[in-house]
N, CA, C and O of each residue as an XYZ file, in Angstrom:
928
protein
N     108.763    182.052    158.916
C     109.745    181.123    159.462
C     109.186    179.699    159.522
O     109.796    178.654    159.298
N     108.036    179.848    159.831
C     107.026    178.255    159.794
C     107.430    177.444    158.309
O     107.755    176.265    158.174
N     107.332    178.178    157.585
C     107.019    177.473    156.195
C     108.847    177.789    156.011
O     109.543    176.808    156.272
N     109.402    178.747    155.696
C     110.425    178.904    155.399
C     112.053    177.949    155.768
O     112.922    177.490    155.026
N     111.917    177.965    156.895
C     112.500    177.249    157.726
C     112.613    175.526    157.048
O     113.587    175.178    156.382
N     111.866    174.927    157.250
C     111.747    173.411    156.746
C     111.692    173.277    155.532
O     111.725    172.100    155.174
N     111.589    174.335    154.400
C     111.100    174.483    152.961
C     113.210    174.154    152.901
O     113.836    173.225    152.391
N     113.646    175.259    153.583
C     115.447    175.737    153.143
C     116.120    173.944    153.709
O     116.895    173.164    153.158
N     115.588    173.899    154.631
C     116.546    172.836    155.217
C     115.936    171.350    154.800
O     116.284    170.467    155.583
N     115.084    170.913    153.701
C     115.063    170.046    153.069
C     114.998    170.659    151.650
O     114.254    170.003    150.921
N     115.460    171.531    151.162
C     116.459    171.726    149.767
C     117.429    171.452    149.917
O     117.958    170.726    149.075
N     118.274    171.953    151.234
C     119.684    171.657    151.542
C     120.021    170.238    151.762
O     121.211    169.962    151.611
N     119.187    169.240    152.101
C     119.406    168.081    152.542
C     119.249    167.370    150.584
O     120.171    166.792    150.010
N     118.135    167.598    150.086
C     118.227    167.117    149.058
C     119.300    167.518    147.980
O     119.381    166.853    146.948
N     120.172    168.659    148.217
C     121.243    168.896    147.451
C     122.450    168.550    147.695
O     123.477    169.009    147.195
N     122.280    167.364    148.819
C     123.893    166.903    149.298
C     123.700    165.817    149.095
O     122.640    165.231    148.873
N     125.184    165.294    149.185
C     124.968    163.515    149.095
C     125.440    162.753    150.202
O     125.494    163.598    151.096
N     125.804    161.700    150.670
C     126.357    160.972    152.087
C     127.283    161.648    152.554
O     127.648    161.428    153.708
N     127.910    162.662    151.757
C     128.993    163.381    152.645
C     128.896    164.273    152.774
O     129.878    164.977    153.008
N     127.612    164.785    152.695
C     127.039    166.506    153.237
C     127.315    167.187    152.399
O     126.725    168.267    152.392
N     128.326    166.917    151.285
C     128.736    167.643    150.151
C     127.734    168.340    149.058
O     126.675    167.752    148.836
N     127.995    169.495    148.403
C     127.015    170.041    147.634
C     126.860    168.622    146.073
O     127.797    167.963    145.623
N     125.443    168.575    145.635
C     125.925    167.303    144.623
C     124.103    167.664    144.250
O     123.248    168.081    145.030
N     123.982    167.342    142.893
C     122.527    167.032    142.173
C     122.479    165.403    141.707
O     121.822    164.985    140.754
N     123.212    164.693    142.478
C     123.027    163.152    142.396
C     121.583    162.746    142.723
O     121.162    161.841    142.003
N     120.690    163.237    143.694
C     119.640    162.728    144.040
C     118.541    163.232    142.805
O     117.641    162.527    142.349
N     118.848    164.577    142.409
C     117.697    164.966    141.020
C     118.344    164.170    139.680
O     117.580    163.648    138.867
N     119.985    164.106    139.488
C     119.543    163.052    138.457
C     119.143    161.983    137.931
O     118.742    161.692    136.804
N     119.418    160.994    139.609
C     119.482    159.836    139.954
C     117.742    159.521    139.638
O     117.300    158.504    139.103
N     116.860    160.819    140.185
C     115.334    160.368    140.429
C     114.761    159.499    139.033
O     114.009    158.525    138.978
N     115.247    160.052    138.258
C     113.792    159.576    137.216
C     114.308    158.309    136.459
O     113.958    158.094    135.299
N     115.271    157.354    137.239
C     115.812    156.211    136.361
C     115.489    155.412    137.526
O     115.199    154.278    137.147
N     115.400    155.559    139.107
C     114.942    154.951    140.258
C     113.200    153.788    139.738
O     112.323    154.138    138.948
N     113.251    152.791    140.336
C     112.555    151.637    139.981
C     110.890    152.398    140.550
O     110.747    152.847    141.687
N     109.770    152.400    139.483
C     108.849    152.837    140.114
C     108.336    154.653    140.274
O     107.299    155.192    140.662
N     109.528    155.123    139.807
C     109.259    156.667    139.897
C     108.297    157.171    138.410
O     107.235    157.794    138.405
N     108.904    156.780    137.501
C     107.880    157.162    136.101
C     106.455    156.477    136.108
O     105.545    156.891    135.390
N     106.320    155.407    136.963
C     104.944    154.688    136.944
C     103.881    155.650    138.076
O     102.795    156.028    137.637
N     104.234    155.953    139.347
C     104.169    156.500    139.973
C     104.085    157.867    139.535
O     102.982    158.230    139.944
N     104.486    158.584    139.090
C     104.612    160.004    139.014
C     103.277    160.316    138.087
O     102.450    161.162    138.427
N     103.153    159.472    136.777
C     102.173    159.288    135.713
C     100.759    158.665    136.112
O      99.761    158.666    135.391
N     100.859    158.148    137.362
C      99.528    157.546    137.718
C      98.903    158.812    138.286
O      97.748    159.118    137.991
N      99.612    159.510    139.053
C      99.132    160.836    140.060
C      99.112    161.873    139.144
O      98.742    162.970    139.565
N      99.545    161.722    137.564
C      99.082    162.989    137.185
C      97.761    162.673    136.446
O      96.864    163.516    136.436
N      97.589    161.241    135.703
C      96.044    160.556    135.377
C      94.857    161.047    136.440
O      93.781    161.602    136.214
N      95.385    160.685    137.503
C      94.679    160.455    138.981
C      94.506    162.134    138.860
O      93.529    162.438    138.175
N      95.234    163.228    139.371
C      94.729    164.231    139.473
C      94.310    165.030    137.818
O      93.838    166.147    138.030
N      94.373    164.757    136.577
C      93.563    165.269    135.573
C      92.062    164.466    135.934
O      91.130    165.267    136.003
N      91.758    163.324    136.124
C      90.412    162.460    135.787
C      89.588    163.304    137.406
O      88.376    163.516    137.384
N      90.238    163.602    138.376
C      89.974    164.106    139.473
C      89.222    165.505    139.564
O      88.171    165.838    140.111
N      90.450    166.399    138.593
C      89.426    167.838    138.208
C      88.587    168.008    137.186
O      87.962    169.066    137.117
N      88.393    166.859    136.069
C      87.959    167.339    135.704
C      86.023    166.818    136.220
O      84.930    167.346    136.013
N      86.472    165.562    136.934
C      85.011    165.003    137.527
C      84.665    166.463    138.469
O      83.507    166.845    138.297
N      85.226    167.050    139.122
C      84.804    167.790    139.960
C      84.707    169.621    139.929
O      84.345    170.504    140.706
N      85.354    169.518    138.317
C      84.485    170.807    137.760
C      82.720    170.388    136.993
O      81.728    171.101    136.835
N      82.926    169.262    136.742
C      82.076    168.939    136.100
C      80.466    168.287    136.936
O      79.362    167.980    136.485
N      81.046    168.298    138.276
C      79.952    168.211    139.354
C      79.618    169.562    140.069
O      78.502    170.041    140.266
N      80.491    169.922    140.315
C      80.305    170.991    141.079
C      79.994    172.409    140.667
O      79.534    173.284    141.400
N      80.269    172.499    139.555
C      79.749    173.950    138.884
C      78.477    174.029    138.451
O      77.818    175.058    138.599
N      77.958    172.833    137.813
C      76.409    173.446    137.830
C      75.702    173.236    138.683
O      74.489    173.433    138.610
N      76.376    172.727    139.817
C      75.139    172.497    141.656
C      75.640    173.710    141.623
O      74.730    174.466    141.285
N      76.725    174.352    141.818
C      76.871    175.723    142.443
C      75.843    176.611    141.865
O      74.891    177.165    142.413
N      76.208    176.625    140.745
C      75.269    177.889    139.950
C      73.571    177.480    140.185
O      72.724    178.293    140.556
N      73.370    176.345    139.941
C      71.805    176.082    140.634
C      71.124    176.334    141.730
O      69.950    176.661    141.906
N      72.265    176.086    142.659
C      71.910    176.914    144.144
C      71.997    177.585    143.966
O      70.872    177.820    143.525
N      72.505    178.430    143.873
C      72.699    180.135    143.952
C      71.760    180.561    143.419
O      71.031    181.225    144.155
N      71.272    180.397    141.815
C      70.138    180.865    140.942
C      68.867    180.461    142.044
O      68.209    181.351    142.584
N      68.674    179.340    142.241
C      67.056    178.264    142.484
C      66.760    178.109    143.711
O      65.641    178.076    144.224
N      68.253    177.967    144.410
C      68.160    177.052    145.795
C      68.863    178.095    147.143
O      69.378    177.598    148.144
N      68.727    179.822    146.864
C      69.638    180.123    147.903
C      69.459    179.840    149.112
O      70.458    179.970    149.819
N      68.166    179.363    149.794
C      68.207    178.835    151.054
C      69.112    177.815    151.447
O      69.447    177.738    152.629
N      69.725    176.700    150.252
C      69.891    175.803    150.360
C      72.123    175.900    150.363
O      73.082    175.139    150.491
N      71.897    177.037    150.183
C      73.528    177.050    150.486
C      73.980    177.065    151.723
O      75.161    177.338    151.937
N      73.206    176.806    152.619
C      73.761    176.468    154.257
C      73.907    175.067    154.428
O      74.679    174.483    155.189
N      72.726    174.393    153.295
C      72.785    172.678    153.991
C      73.886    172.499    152.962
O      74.560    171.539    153.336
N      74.338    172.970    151.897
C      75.504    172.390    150.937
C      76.821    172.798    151.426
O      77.797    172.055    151.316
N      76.899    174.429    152.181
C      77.895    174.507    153.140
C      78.461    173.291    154.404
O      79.601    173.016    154.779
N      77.357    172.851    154.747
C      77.675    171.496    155.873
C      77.840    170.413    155.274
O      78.431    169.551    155.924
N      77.457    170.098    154.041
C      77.387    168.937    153.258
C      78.608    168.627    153.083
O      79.162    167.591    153.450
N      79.353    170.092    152.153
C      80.557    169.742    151.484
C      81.826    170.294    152.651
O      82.957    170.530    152.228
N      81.536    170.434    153.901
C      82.550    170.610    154.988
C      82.903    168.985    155.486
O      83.882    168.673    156.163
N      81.921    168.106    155.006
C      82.218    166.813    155.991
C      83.310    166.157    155.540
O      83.387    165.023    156.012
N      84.195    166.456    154.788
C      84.996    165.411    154.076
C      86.376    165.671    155.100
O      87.374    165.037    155.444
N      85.813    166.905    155.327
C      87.589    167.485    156.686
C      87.077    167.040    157.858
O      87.880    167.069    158.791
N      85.578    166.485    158.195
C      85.477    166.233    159.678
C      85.768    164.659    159.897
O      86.130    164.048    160.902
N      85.431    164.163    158.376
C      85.524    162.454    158.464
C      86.859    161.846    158.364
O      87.387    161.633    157.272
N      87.391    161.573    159.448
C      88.857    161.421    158.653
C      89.325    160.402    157.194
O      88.565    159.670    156.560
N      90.548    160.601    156.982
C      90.359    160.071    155.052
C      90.338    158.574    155.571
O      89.185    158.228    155.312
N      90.944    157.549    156.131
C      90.602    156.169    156.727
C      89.902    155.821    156.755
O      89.790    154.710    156.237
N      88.622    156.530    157.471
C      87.639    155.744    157.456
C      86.926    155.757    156.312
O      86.114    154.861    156.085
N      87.115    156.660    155.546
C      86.148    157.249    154.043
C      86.970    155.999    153.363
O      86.235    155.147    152.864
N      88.064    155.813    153.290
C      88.652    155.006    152.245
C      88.038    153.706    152.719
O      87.224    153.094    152.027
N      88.429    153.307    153.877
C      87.773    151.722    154.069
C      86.843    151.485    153.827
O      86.596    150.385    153.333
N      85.528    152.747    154.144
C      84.218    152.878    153.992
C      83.963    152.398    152.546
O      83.369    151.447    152.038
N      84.540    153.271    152.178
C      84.817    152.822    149.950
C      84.857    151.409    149.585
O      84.005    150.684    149.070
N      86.224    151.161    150.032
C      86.660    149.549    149.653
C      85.550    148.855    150.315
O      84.958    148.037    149.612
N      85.161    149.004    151.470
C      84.232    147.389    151.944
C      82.788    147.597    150.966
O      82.214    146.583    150.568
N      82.329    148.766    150.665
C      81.269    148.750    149.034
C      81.260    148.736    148.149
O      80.317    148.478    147.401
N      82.723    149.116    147.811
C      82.693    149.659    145.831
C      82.479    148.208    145.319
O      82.976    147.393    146.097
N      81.920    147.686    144.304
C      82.123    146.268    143.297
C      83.483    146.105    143.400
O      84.322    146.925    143.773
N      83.631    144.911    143.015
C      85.375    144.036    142.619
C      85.685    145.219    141.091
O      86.418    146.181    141.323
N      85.402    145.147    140.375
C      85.705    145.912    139.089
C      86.380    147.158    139.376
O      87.387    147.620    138.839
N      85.283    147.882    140.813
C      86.046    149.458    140.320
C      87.306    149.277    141.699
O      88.454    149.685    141.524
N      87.000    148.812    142.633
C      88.564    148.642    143.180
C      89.694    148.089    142.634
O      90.787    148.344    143.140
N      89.598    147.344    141.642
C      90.741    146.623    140.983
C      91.279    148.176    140.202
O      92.503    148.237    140.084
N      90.540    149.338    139.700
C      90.843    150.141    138.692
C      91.560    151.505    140.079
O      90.954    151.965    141.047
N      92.604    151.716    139.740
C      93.239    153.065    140.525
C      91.914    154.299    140.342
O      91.519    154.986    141.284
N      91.585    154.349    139.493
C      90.593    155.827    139.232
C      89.114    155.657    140.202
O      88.217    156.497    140.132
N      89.035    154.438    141.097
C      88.385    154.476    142.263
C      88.932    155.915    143.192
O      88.170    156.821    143.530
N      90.251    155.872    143.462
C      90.480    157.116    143.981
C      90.491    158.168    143.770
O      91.000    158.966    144.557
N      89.749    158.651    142.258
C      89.685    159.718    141.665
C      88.341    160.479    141.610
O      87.895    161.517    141.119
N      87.742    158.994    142.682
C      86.518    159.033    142.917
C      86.171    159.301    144.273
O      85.106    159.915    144.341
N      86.693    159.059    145.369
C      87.248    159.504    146.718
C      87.691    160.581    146.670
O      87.321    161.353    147.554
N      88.524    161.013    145.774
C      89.688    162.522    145.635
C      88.002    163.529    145.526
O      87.665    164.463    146.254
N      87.481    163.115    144.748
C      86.564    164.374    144.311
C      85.443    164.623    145.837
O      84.744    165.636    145.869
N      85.412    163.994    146.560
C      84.949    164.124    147.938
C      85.404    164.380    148.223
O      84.987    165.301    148.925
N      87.057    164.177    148.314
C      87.984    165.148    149.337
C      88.249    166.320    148.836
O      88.911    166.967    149.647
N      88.017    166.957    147.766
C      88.230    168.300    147.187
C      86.970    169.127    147.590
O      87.049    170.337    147.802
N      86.008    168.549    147.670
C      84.716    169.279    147.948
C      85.031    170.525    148.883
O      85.034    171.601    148.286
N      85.198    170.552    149.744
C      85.511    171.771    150.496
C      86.175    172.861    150.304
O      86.027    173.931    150.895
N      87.143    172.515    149.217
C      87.730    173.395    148.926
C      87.319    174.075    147.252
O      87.484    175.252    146.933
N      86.944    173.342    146.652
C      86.259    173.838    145.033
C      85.315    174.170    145.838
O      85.699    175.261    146.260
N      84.016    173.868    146.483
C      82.834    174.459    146.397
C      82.914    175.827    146.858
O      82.132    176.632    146.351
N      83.815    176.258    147.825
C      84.176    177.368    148.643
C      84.794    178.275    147.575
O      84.519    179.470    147.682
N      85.504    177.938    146.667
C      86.286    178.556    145.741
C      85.050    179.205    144.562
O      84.979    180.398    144.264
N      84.160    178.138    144.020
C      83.046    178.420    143.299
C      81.994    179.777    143.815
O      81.549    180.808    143.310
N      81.922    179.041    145.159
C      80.663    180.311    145.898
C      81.410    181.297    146.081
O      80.642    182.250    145.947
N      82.837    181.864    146.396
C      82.772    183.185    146.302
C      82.770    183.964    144.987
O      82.431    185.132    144.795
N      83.362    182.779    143.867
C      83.155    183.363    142.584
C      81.548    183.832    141.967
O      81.240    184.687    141.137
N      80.782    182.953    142.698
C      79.389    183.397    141.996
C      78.714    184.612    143.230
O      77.952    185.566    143.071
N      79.230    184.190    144.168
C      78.906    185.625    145.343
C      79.449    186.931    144.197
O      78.573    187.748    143.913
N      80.557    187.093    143.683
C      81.198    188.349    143.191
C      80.640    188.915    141.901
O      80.806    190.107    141.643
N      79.902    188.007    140.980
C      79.207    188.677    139.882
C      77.473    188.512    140.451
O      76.844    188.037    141.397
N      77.250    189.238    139.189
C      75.434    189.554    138.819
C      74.880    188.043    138.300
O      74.954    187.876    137.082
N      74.292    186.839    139.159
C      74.304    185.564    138.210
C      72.896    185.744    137.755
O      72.579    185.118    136.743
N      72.044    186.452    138.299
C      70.756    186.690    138.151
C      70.586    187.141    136.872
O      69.937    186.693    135.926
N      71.502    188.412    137.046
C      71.410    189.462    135.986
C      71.846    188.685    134.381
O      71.246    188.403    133.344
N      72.851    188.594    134.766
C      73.422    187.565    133.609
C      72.907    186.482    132.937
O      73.159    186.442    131.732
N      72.312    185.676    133.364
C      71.098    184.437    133.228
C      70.391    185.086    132.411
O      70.610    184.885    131.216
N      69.434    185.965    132.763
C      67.974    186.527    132.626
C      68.438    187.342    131.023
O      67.899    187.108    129.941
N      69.540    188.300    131.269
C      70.390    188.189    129.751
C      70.064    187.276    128.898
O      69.149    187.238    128.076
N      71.301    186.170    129.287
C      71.371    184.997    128.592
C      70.113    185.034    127.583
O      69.991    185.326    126.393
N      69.049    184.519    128.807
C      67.849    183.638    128.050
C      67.125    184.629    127.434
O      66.704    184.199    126.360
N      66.737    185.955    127.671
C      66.263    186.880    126.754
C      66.677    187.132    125.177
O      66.266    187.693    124.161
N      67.595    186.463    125.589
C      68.636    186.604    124.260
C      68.285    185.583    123.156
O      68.487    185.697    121.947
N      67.639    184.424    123.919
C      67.464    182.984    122.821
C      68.437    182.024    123.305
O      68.619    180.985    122.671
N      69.345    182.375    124.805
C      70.237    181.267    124.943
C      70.058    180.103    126.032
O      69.664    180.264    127.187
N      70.425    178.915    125.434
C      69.616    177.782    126.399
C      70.823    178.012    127.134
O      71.858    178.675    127.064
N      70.032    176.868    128.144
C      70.550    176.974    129.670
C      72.651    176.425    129.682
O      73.566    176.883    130.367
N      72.662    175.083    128.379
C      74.088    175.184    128.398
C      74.542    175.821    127.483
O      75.728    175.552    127.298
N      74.050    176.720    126.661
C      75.253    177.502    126.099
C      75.046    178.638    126.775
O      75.887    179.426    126.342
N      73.964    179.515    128.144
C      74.346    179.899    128.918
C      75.739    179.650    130.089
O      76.637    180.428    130.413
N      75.522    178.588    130.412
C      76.822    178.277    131.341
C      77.969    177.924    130.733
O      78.934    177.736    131.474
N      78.169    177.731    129.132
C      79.709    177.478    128.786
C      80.122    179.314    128.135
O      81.162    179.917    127.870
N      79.153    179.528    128.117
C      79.225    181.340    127.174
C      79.538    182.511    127.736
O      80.408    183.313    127.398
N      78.451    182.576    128.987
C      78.202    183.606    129.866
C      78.717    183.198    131.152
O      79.640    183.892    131.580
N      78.355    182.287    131.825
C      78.955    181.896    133.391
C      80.512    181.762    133.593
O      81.268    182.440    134.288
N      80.812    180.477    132.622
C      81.983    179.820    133.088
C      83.210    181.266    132.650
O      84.217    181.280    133.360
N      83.109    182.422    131.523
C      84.050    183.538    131.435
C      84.301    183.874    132.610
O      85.476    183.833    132.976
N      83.128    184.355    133.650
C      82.984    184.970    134.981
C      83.625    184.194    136.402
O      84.099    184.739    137.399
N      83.458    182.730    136.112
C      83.911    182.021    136.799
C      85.370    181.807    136.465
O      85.814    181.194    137.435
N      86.185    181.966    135.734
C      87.410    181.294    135.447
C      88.336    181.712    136.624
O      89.129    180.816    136.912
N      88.448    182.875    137.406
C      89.344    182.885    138.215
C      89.068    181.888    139.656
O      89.955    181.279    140.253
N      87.244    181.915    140.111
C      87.310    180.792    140.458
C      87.276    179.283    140.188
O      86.781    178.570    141.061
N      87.655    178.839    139.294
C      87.433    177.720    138.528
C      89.019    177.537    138.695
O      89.383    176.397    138.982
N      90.000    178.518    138.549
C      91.044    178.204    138.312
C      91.847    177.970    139.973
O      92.758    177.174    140.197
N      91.290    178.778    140.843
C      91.495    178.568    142.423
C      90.903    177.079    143.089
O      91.434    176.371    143.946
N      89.310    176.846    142.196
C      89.405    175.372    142.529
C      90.169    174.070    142.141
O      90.294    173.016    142.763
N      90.752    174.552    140.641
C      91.265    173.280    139.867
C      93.090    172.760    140.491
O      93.857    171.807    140.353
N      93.050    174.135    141.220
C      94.824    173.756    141.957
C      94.489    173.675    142.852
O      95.464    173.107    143.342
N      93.725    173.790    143.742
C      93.492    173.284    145.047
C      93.115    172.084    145.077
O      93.250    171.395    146.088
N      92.564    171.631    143.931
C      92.302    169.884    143.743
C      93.465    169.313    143.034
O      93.829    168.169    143.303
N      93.937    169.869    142.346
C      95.813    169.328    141.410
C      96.285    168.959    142.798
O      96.318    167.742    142.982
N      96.703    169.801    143.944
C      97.678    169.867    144.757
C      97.153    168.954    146.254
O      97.838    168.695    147.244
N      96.146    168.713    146.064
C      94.895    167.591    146.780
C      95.828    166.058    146.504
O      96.484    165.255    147.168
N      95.477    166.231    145.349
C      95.680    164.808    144.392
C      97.201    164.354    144.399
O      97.656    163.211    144.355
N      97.821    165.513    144.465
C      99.415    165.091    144.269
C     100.437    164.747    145.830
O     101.463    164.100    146.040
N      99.632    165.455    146.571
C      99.696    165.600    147.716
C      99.336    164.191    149.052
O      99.956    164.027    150.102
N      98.004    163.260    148.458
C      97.529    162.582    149.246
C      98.049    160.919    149.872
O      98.107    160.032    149.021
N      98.300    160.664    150.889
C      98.786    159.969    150.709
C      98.353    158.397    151.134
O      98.814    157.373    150.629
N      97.269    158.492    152.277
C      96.636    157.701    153.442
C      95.942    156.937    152.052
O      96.456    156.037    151.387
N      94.822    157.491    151.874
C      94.153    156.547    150.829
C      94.633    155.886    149.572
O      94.029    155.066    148.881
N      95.874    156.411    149.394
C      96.446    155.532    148.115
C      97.311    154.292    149.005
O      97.296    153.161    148.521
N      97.750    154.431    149.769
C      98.320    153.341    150.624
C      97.755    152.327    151.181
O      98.186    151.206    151.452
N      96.307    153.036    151.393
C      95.334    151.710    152.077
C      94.548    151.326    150.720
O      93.850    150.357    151.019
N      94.408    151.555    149.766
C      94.075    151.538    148.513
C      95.168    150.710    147.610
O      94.956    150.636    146.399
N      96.231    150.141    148.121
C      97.505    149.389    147.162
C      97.847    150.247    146.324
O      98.669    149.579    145.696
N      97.832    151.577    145.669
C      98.179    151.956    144.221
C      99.313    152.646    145.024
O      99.050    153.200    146.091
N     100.402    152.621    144.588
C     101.678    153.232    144.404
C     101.687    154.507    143.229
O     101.979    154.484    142.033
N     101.149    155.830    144.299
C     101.173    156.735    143.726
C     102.500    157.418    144.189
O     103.306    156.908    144.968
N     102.664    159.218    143.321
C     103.827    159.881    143.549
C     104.263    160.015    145.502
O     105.416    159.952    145.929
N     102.856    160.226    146.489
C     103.334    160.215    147.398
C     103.575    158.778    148.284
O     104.322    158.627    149.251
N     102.772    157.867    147.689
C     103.559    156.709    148.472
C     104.719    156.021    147.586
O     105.210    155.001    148.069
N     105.228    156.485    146.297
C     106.674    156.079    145.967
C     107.355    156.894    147.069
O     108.044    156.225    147.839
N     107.297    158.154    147.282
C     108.412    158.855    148.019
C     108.433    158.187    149.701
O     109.467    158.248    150.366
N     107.462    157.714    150.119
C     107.266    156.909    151.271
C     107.971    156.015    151.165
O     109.031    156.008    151.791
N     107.751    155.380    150.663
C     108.776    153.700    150.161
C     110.222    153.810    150.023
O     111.111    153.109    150.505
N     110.308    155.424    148.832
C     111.547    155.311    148.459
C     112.476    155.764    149.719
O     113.653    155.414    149.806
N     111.830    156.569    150.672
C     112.784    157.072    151.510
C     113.516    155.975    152.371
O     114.612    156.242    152.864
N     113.021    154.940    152.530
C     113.586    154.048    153.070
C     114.812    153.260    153.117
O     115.397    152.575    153.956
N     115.079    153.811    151.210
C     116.039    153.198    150.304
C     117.308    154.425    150.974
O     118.341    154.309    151.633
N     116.467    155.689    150.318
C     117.514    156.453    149.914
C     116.685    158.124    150.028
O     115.897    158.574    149.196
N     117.188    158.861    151.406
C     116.302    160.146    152.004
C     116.875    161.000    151.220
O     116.202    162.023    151.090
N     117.988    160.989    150.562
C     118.068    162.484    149.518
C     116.895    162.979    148.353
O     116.222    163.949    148.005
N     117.206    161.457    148.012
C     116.865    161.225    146.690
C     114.621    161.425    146.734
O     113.796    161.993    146.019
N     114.572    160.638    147.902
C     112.852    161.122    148.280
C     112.603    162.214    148.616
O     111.521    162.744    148.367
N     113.831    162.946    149.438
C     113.332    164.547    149.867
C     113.108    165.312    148.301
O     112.152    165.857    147.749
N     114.358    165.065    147.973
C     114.422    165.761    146.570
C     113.042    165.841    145.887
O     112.482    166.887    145.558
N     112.561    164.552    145.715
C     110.837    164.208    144.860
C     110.174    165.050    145.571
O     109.498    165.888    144.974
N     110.206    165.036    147.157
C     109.078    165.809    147.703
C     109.453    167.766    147.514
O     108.578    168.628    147.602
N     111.016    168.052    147.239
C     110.605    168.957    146.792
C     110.568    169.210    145.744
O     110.445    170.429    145.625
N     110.606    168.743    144.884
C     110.172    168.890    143.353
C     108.444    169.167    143.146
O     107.934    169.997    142.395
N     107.804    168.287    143.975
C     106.407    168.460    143.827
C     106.014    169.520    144.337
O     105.072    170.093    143.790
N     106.567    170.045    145.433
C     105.902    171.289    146.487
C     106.276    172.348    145.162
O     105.383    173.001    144.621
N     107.263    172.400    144.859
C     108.011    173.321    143.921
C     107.113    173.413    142.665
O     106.628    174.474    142.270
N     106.922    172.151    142.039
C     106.040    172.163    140.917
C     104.642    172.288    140.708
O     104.021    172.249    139.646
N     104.096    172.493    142.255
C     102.874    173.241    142.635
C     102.594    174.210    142.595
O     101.598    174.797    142.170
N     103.674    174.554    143.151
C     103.431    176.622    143.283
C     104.396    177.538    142.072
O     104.731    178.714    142.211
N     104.723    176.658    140.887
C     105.209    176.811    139.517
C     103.578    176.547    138.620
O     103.529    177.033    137.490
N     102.431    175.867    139.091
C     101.348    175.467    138.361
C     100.376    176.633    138.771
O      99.622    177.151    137.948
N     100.433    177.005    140.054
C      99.732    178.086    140.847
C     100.048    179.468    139.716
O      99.374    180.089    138.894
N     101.116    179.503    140.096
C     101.670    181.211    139.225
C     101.352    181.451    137.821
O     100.979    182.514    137.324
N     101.670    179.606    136.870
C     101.169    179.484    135.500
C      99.849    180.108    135.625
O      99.827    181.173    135.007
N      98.738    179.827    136.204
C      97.290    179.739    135.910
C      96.864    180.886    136.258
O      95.874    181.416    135.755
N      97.893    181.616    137.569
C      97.521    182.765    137.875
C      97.594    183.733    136.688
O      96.633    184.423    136.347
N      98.747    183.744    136.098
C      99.370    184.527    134.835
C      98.478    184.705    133.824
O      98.005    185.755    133.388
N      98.256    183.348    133.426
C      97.491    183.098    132.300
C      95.977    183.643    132.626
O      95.213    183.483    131.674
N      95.419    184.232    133.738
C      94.202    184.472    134.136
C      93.897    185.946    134.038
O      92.894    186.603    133.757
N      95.819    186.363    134.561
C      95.483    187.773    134.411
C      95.831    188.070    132.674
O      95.111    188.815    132.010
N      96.652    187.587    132.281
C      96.935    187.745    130.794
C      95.714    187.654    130.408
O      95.722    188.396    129.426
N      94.551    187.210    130.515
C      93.104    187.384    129.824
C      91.906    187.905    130.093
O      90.762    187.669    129.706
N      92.574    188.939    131.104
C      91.677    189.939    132.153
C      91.498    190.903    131.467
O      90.866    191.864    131.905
């Protein structure tokens, strides 16, 4: 009822128009609205440049700890929890009053923030994936075999990892599409601060966007799920 409840009664609101009447004026109306195609395309740049920085950080610290460093998965457990204790404000201001003039002028500063704010949730997603196989076993394979260390991890690891790889990469998609504080104090007019703005204009037509995205989240969730078991 938590989720259900507010999910039904802003579909219903986005499927009427000023006269409560049933109407798809607000979904056709969306994608000709001033700012929605710029917006929508920045947050999907923003969340591709986002996962892929943060498969590309975080999978071989994971697998290194685990192999080299298992003592050390308690201090990376606290490490990568701080991004939910710091609130996103101060991390963002923190950003802007250091980054150079160059990379704040560029939106993909926040793609650089985003991958700190995903931390908690990819690294958590990674460690139970490498908790669930043999990484020892598998490695020691590998290299007996004649295989270096990266065509170990694109050959042998990352097969084993894909279901968590694929639990981290939508939990960071839906991060990214989702965020809204730091793109606002950041100037970039992404998908969630167009729908901020736009509601001001016109609440069908923004509910509608916002459920299109919730909707087109858990349509990206089921894709990847599918496609994961289709190769099981």
């Amino acid at each position: 009822m938590y989720f259900l409840v507010p999910l039904y009664a802003g579909l219903k609101f986005s499927l009427e128009n000023d006269n409560n009447q049933l109407s798809l004026y607000a979904i056709k109306a969306m994608p000709s609205q001033t700012g929605f195609t710029a917006a929508f395309f920045l947050s999907l740049r923003l969340a591709a440049v986002t996962t892929v920085l943060t498969m590309v950080l975080m999978v071989p610290t994971a697998v290194y700890v685990h192999l080299k460093l298992p003592k050390m998965r308690r201090v990376l457990d606290f490490v990568t929890i701080l991004p939910i204790v710091i609130p996103p404000i101060v991390l963002i201001l923190g950003v802007l009053k250091a980054a150079p003039t160059w990379l704040k002028a560029s939106p993909y500063l926040l793609s650089l923030v985003y991958v700190i704010l995903s931390l908690p949730f990819a690294y958590r997603s990674l460690d139970a994936g490498l908790s669930a196989i043999d990484l020892k076993t598998l490695v020691e394979a590998s290299r007996s075999l004649g295989g270096k260390w990266l065509s170990t991890l694109l050959h042998v690891l990352i097969p084993n990892l894909r279901a968590a790889m694929l639990s981290a990469i939508v939990l960071t998609i839906a991060l990214v599409l989702g965020e809204f504080t730091m793109a606002q104090l950041d100037l970039w007019t992404t998908f969630p601060v167009w729908i901020y703005q736009f509601s001001q204009l016109d609440g069908h037509i923004a509910t509608a966007a916002s459920m299109i995205s919730l909707i087109g989240t858990w349509l990206l969730l089921s894709l990847l799920v599918s496609v994961d078991r289709s190769q099981s």
